[in-house]
VEXMARKOL-101691 format. One line per field, with one value per atom (N, C-alpha, C, CB): residue in three letters; x, y, z. Coordinates in Angstrom, 1 decimal, always signed. Glycine has a CB too. Layout:
<pts>
r: ala,...
xx: X,...
yy: Y,...
zz: Z,...
</pts>
This chain:
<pts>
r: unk,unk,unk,unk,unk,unk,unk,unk,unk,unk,unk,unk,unk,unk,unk,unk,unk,unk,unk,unk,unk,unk,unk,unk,unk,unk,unk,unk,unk,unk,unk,unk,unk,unk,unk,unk,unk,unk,unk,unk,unk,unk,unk,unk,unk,unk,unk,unk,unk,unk,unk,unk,unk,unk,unk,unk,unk,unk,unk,unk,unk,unk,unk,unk,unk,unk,unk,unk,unk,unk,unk,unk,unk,unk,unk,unk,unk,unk,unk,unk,unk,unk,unk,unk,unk,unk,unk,unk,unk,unk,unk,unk,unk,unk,unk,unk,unk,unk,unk,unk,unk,unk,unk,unk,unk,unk,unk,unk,unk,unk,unk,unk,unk,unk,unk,unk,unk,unk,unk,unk,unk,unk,unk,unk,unk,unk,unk,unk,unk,unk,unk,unk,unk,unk,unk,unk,unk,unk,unk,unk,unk,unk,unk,unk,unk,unk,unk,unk,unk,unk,unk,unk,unk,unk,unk,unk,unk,unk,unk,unk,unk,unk,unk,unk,unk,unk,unk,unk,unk,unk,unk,unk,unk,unk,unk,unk,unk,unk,unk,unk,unk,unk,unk,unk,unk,unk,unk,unk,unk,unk,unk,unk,unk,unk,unk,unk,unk,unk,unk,unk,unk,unk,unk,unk,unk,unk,unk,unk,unk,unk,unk,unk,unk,unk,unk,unk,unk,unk,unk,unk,unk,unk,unk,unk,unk,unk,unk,unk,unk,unk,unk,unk,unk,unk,unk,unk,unk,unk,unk,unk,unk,unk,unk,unk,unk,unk,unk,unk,unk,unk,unk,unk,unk,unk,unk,unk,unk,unk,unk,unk,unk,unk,unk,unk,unk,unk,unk,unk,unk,unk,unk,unk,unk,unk,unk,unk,unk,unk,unk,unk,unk,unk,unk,unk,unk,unk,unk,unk,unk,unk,unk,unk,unk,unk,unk,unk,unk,unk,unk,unk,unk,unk,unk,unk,unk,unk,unk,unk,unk,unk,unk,unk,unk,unk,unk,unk,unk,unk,unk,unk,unk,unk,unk,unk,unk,unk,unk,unk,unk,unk,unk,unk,unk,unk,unk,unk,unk,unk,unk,unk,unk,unk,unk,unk,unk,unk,unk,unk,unk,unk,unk,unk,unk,unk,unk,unk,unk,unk,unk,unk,unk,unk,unk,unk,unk,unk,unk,unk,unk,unk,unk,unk,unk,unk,unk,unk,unk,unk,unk,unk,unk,unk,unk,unk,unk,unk,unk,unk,unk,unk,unk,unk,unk,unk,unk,unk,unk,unk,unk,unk,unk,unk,unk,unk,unk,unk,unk,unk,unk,unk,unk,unk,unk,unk,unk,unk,unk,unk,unk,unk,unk,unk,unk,unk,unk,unk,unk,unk,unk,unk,unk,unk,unk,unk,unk,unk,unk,unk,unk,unk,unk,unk,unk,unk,unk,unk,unk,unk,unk,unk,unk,unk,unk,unk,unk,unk,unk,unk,unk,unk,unk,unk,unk,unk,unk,unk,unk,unk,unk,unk,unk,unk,unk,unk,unk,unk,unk,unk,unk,unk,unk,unk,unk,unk,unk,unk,unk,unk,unk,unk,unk,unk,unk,unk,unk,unk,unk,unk,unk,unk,unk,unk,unk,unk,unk,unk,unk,unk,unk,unk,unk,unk,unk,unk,unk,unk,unk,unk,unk,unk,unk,unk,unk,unk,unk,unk,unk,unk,unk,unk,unk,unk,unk,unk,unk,unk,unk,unk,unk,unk,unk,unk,unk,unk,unk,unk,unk,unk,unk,unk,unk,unk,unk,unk,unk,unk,unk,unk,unk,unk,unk,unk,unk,unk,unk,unk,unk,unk,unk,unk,unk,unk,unk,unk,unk,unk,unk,unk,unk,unk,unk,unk,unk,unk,unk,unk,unk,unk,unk,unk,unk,unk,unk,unk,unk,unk,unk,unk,unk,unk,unk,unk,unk,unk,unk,unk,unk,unk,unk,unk,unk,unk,unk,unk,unk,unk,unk,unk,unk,unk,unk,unk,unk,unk,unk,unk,unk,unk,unk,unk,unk,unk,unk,unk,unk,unk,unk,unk,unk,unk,unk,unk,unk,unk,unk,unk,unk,unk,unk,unk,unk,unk,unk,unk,unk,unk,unk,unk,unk,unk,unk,unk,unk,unk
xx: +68.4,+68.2,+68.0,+69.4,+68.4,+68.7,+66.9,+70.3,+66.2,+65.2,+64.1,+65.1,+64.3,+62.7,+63.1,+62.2,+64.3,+64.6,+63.7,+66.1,+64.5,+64.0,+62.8,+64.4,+61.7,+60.4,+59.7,+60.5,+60.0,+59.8,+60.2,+60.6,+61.0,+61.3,+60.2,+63.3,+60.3,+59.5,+58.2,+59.1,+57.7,+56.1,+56.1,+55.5,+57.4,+56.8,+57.1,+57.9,+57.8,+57.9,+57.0,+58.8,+56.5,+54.9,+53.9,+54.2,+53.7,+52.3,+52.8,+51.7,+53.9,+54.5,+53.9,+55.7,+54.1,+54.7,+52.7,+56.3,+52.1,+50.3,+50.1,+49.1,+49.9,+49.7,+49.7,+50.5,+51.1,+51.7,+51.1,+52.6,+50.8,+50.4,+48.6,+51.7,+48.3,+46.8,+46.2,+45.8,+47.0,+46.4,+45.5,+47.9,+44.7,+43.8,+44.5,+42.5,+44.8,+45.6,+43.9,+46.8,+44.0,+43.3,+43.1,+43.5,+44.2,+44.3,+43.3,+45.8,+42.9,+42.4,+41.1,+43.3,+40.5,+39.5,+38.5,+39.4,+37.2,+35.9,+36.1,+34.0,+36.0,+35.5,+36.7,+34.4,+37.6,+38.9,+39.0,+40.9,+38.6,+38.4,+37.5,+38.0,+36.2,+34.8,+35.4,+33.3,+35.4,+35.7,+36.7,+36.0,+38.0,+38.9,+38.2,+40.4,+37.7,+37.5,+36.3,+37.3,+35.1,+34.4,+35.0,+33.5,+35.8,+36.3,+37.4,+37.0,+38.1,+38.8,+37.9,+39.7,+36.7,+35.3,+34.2,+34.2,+34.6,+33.4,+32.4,+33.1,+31.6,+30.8,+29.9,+30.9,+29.3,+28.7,+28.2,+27.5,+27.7,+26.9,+27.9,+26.3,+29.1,+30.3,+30.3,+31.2,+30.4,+30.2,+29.2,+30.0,+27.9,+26.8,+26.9,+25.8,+27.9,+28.4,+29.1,+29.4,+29.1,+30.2,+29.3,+31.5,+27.9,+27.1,+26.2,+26.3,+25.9,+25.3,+24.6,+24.4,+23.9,+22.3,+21.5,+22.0,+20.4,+19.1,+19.2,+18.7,+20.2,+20.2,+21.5,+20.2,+22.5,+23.6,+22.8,+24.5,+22.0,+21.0,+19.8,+20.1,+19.8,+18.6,+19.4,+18.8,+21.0,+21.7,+22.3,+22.3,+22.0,+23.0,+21.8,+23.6,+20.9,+19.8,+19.4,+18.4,+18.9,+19.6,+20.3,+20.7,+21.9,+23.2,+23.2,+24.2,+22.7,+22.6,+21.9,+22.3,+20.4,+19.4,+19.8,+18.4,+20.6,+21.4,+22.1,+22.4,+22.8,+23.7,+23.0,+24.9,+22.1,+21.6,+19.8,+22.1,+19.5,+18.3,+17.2,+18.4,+17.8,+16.8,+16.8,+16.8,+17.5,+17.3,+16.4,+18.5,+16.0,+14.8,+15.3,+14.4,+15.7,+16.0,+15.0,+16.9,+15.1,+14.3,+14.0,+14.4,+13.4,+12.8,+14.5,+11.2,+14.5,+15.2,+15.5,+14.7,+14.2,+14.0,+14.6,+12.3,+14.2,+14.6,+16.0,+14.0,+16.7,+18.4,+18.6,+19.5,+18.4,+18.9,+19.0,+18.2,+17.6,+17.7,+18.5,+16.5,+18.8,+19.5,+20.6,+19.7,+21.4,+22.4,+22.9,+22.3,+22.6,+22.7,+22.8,+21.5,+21.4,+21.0,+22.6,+19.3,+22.9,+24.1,+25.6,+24.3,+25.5,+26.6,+27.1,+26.1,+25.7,+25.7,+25.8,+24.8,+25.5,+25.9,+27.4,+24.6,+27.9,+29.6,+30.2,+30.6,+30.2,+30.8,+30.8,+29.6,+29.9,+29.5,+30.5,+27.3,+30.6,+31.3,+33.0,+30.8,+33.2,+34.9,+35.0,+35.5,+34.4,+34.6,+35.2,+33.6,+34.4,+34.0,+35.6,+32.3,+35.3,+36.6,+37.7,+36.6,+38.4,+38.9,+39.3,+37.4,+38.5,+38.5,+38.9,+36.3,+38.5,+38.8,+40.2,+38.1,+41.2,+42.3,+43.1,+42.3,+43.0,+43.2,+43.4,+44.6,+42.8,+42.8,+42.3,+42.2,+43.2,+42.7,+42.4,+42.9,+41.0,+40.6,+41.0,+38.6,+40.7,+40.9,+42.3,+40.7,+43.2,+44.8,+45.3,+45.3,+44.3,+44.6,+45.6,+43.0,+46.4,+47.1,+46.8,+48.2,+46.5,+46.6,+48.4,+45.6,+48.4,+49.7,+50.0,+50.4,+48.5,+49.1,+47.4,+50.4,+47.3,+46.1,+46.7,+44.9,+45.8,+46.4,+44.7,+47.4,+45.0,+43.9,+43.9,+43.5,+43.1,+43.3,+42.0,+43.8,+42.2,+40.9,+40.2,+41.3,+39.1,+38.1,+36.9,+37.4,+37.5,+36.3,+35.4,+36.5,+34.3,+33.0,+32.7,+32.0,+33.6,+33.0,+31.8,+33.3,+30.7,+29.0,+28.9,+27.5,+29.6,+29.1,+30.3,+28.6,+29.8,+31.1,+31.2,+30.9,+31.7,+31.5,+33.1,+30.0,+33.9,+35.2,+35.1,+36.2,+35.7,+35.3,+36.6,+34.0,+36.5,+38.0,+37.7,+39.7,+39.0,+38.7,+39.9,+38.9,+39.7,+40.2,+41.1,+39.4,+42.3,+42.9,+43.2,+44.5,+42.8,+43.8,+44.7,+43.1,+46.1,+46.6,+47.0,+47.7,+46.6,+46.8,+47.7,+45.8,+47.9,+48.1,+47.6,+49.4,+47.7,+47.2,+48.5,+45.6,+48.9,+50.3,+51.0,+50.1,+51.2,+52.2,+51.4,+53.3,+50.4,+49.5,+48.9,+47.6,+49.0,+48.9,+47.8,+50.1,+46.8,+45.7,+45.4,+44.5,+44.8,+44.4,+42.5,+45.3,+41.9,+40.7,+40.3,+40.3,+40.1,+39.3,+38.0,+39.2,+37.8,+36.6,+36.3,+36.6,+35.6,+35.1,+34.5,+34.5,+34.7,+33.5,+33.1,+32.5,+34.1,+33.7,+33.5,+35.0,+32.7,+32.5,+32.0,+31.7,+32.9,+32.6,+32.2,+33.2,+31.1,+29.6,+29.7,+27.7,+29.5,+29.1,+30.7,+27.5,+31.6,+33.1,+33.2,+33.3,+32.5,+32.9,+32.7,+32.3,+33.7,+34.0,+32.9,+35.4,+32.1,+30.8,+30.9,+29.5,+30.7,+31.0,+29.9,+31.1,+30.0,+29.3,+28.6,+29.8,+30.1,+29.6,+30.3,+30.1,+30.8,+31.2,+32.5,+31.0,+33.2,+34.2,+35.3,+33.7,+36.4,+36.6,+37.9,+36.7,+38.2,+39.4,+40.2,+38.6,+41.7,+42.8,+43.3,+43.4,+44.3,+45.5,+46.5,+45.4,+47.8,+48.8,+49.7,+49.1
yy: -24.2,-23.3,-24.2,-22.4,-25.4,-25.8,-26.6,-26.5,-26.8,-27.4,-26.4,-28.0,-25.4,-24.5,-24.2,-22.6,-24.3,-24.4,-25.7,-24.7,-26.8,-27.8,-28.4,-28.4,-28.0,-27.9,-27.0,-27.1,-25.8,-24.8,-25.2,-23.6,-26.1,-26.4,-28.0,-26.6,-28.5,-29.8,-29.1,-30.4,-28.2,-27.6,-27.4,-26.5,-26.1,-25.5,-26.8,-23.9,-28.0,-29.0,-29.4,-29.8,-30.1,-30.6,-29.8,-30.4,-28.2,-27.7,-27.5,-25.4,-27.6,-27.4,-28.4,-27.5,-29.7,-31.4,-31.3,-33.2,-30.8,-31.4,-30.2,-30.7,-29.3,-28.5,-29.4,-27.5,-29.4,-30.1,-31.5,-30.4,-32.2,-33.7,-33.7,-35.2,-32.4,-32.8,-31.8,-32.3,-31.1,-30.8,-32.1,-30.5,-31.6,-32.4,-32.6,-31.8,-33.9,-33.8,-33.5,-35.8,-32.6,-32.4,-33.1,-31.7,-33.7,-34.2,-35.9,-34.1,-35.9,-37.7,-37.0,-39.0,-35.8,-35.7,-36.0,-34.1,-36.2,-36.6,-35.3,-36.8,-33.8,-33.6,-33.0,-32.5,-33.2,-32.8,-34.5,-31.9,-35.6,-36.7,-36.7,-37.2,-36.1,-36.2,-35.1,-35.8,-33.3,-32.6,-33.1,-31.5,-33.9,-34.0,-35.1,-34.2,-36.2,-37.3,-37.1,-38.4,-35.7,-35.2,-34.3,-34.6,-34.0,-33.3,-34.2,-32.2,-35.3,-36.0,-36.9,-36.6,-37.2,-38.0,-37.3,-38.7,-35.7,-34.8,-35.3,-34.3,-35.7,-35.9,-35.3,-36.8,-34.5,-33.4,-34.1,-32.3,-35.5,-36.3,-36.5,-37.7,-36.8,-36.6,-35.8,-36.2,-34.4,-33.3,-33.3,-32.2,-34.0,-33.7,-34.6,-33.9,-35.4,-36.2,-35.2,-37.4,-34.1,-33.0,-31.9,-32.1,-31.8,-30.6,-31.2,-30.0,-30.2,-30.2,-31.3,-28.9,-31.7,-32.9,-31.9,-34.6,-32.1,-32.2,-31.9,-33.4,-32.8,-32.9,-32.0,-34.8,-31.1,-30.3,-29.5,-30.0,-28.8,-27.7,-27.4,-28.2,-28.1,-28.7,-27.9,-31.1,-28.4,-27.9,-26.7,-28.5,-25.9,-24.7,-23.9,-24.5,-24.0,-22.9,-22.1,-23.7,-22.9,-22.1,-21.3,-23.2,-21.5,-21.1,-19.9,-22.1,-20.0,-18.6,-18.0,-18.7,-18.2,-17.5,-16.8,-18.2,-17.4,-16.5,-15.5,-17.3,-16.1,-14.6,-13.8,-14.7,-13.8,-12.9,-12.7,-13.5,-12.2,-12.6,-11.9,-12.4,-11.0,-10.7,-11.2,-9.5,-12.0,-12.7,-13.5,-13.5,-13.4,-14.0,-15.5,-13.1,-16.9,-17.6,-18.5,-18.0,-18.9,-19.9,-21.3,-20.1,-22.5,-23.4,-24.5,-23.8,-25.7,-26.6,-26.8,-27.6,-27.7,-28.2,-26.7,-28.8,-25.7,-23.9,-24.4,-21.5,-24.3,-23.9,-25.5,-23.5,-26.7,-28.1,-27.9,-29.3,-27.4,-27.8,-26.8,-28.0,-25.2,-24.0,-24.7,-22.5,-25.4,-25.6,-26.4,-26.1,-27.5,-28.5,-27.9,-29.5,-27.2,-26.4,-25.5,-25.0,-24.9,-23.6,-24.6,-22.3,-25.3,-26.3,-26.7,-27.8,-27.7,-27.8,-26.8,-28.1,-25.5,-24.7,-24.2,-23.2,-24.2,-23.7,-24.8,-23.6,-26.1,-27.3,-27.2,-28.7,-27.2,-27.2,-25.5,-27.1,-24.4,-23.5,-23.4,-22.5,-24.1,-24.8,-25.3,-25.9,-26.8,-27.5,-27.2,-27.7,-26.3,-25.4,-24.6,-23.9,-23.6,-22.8,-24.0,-21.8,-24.4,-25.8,-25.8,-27.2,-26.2,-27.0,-25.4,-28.0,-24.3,-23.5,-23.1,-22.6,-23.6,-23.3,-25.0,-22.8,-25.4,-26.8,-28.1,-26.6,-27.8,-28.7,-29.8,-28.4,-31.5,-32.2,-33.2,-32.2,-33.1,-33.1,-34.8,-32.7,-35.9,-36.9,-37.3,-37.2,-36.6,-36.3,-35.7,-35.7,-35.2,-34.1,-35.0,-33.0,-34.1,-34.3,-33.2,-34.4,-34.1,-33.5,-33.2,-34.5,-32.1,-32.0,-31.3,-31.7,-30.7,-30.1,-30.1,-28.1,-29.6,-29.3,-28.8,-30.6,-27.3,-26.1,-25.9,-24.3,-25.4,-25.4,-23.8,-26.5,-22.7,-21.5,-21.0,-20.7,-21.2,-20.6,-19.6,-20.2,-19.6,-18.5,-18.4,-18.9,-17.6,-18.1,-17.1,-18.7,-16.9,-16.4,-16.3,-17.3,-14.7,-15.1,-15.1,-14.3,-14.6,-14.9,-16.3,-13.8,-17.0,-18.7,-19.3,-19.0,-20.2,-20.9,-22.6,-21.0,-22.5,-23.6,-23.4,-23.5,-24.2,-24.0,-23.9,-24.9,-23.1,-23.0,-22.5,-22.1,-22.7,-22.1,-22.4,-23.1,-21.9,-22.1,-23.4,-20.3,-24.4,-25.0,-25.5,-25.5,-25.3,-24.8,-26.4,-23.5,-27.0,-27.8,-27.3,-28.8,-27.7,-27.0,-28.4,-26.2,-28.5,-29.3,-29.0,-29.6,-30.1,-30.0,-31.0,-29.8,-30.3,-31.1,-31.1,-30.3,-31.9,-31.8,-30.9,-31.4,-30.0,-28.8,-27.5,-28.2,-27.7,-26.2,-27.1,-25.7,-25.9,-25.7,-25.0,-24.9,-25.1,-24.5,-24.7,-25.1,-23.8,-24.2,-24.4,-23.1,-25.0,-25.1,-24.5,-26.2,-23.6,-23.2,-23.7,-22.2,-24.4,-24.8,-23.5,-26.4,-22.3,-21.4,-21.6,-20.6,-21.1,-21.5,-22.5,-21.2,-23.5,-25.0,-24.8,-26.3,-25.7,-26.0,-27.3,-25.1,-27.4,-28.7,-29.0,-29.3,-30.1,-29.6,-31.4,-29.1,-31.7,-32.7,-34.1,-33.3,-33.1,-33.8,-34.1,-35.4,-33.6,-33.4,-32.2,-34.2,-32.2,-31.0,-31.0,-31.2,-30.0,-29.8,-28.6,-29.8,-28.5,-27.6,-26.5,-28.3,-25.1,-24.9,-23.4,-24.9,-23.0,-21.8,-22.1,-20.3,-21.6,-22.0,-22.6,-21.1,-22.9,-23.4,-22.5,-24.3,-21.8,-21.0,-21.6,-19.8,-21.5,-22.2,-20.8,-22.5,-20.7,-20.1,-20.7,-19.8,-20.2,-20.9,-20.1,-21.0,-20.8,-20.7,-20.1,-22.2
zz: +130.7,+129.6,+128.3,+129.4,+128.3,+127.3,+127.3,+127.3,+128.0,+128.0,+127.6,+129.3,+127.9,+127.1,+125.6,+128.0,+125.3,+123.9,+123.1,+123.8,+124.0,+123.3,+123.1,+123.6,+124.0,+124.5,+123.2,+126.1,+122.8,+122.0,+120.5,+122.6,+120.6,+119.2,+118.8,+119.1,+119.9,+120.0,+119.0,+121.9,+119.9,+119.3,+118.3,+119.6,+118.1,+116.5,+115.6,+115.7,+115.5,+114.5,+114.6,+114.4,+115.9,+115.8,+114.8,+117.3,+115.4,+114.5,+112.4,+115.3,+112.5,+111.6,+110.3,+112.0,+110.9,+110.2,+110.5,+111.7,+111.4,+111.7,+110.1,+114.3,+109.9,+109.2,+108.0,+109.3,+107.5,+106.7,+105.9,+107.4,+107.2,+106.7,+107.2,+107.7,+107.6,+107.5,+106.0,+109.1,+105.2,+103.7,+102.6,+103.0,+102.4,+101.5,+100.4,+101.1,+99.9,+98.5,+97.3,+98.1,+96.7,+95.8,+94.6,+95.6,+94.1,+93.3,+93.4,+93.3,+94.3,+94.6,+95.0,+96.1,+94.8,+95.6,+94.0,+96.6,+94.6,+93.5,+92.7,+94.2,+93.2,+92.1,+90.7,+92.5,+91.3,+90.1,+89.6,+91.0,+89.6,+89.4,+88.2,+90.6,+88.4,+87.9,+87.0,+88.9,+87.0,+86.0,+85.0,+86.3,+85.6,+84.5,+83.7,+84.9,+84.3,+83.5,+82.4,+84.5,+82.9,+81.9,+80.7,+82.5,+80.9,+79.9,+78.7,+80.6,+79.4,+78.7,+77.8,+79.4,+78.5,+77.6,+76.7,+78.8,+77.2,+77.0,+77.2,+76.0,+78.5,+78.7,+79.8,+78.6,+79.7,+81.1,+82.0,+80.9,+81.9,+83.0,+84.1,+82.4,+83.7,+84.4,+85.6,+83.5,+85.1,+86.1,+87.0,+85.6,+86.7,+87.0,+88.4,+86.0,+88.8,+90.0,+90.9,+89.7,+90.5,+91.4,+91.9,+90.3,+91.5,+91.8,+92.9,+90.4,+93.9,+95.3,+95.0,+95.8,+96.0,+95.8,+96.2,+96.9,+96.1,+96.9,+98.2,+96.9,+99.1,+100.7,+100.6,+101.7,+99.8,+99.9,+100.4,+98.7,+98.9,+98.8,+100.4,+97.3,+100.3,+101.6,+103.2,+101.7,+103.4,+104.3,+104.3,+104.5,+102.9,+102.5,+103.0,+100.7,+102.4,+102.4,+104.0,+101.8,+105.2,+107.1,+106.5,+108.5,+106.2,+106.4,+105.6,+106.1,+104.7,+103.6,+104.0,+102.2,+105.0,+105.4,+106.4,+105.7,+107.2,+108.4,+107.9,+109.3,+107.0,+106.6,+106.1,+105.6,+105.4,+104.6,+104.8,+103.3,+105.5,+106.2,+105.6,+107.6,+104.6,+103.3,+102.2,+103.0,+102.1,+100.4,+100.3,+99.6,+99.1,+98.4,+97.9,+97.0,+98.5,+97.9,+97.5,+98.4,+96.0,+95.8,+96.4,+94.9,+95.6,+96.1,+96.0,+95.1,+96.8,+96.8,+95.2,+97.5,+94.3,+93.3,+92.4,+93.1,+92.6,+91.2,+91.7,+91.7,+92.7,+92.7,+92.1,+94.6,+92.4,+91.8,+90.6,+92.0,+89.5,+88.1,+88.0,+87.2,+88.4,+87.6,+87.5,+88.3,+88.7,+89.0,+87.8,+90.3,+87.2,+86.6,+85.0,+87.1,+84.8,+83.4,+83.2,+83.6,+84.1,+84.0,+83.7,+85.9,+84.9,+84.8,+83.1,+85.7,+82.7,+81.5,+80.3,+81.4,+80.4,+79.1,+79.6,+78.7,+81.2,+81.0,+80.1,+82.7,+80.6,+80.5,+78.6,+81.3,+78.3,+76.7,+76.4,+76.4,+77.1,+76.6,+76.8,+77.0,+77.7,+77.7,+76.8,+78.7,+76.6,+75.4,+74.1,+75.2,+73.8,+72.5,+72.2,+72.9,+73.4,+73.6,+73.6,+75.1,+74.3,+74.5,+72.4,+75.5,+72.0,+70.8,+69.3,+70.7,+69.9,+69.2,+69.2,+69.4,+70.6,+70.9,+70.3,+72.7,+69.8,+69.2,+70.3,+68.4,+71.5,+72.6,+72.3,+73.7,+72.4,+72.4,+73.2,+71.9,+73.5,+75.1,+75.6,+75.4,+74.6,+74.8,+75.6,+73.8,+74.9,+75.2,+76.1,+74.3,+77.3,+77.9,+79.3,+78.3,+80.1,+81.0,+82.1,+80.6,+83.5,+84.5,+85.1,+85.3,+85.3,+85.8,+86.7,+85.1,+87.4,+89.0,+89.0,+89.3,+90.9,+90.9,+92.4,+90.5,+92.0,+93.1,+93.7,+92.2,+95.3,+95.7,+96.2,+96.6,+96.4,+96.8,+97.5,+95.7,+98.8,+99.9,+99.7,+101.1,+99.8,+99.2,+100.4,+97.6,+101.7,+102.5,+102.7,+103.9,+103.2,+103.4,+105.1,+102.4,+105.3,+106.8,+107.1,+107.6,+106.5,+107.1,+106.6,+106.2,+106.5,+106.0,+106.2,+104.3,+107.4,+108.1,+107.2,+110.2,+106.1,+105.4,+104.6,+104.5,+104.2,+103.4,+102.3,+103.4,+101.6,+100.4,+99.6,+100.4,+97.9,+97.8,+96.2,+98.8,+95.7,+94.1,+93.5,+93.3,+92.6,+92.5,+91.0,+93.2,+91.1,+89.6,+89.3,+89.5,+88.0,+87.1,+86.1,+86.4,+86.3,+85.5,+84.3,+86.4,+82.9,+82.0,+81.3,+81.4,+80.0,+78.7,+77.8,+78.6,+76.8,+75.7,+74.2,+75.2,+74.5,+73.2,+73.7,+71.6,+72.6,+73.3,+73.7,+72.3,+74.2,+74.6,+76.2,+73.0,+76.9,+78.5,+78.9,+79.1,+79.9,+79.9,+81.6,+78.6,+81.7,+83.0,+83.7,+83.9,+84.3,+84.4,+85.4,+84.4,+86.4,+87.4,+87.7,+87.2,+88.6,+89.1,+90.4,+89.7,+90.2,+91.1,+92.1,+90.7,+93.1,+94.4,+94.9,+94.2,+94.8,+95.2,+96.8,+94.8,+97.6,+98.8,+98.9,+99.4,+100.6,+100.9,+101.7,+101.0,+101.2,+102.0,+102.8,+100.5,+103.7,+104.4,+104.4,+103.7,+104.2,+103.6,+102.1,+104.3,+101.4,+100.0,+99.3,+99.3,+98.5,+97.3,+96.5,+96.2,+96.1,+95.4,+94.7,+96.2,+93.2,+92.3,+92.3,+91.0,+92.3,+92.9,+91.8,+94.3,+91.0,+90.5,+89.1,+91.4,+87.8,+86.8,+87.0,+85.8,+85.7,+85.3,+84.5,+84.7,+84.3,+83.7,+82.9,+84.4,+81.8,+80.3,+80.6,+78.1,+80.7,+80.2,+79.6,+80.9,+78.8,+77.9,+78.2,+76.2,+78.8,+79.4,+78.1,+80.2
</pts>
């Protein structure tokens, strides 16, 4: 008796501890790397290391076509530059916001980085939304990176950026 116990417990600690210790630490990944370090430089070129390539765009487009087998998607080159153009005016509207709330970005602190699954069953790709939670002196804010996916083993920014103040 005492052996299918033990057998049974063997497992669930196994899938338990595998769960456990195969989590991505977020915190070391490129693109919470790249956004924070653009924002503590303000510099958008920064970000611009976090958004699809060419060959992302290139492998997304099949995958979206399947799912969706009437959409109208544009050219490789239309989604690369939108991607970049949009990136650029959110990036520039955190900032702003950011600086109206007396944030000072130079000063800022990473102090958690929460990750929260966002998947897409017609698109078998991972995907999830990705929170920094900061501060700046005594004000707390948090960054949302929306809709990130990870395309060929990397995190790629994919839809805006959104500023709360905690």
């Amino acid at each position: 008796m005492k052996s299918p116990l033990y057998f049974l417990f063997l497992i669930t600690s196994f899938l338990v501890c595998q769960t456990s210790f195969t989590q991505e630490n977020f915190e070391k990944t490129k693109i919470v790397t790249n956004v924070f370090k653009a924002l503590k430089k303000q510099k958008v070129k920064i970000i611009f290391k976090s958004l699809p390539t060419k060959d992302d765009i290139t492998y997304l487009i099949p995958i979206e076509q399947a799912a969706q087998p009437n959409k109208d998607i544009p050219s490789v080159d239309a989604i690369f530059s939108r991607y970049k153009k949009d990136a650029a005016e959110n990036f520039g509207q955190i900032i702003k916001k950011g600086n109206a709330f007396g944030i000072e970005w130079k000063d800022i602190i990473l102090q958690k980085v929460r990750f929260e699954a966002n998947p897409d069953p017609s698109i078998q790709i991972e995907r999830g939304n990705i929170t920094l939670v900061c501060k700046s002196n005594d004000k707390k804010f948090l960054i949302v990176i929306r809709k990130t996916y990870k395309i060929h083993g990397t995190w790629r920014f994919m839809k805006r950026m959104k500023f709360t103040l905690l």
